[in-house]
N, C-alpha and C positions, 0 to 999 in steps of 0.2 A: 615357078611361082604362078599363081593365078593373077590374070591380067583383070579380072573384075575388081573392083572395092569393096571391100564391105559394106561398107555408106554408099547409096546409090541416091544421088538426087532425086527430091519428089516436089515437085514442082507445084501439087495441087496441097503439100504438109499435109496431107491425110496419114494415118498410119497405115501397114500394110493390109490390118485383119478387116479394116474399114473397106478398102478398094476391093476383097475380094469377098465380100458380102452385096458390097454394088454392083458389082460385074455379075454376082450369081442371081442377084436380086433382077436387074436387068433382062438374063436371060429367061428370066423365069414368066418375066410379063412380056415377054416375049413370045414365047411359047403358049403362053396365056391365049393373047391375042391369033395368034395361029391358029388356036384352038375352038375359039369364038367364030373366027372367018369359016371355016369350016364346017361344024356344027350347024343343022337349021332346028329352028325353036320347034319345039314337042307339044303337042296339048293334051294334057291328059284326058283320060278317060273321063267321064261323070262318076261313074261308081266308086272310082279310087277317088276323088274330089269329095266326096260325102264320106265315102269311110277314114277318108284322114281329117276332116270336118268332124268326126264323132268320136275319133282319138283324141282329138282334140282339148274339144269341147270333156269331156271325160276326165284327161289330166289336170285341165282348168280346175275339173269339182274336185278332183283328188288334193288338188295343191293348196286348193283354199280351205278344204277339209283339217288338212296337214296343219295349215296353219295356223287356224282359227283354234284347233287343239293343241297346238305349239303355246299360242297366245294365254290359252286358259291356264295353262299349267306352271307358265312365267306368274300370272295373276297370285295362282295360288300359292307358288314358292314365296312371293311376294309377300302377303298376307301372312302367311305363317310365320315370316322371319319377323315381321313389326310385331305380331302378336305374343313371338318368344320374347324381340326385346324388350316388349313393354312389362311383359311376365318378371322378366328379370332384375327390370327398373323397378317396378313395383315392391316385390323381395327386397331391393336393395334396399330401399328407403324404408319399408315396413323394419328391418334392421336395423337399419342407422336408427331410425325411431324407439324400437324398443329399448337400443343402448343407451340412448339419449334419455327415455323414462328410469331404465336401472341407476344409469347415473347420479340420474338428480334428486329417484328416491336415499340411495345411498350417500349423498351428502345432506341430505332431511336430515336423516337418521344418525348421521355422524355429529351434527350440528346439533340435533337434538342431546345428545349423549353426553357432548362435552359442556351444556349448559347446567 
């Protein structure tokens, strides 16, 4: 027989997938920090400083590009759907309207008839 438990006290009631996420987490800033102590800080170039300064600046114009035609095209879908719906509204009632004229001419006429 196994002299372990299955149930092992945890004293901290974490679950198990938690304590080895902390532990992993733990070592990782750990390692982290080793990694900083180590390391001494780099200064770039100037030329790479400007050329990532004008990628930059470049994606900036590309994204607000994107956008601002992103925006116009929302504007317009926009626009068209009130335009269809008012198109549709308008039909409808011009409808309803005409039945409403056929109606009432036809009880004129009915009324007339039976006088």
């Amino acid at each position: 027989m196994n002299s372990h438990s299955k149930t092992q006290s945890n004293p901290d009631k974490k679950p198990r997938s938690q304590e080895g996420t902390s532990s992993s987490l733990k070592d990782l800033l750990n390692t982290s920090h080793a990694v900083k102590r180590v390391l001494e800080p780099q200064n770039p170039r100037q030329s790479f400083i400007e050329e990532l300064a004008e990628t930059l600046d470049s994606n900036v114009e590309y994204a607000r590009k994107a956008m601002q035609s992103l925006e116009r095209r929302k504007q317009r879908v926009k626009w068209t759907a009130i335009g269809a719906g008012a198109g549709i509204y308008a039909l409808s009632v011009g409808i309803v309207f005409a039945k409403l004229i056929k109606w009432i001419f036809q009880r004129r006429s009915k009324d007339i008839s039976d006088t």
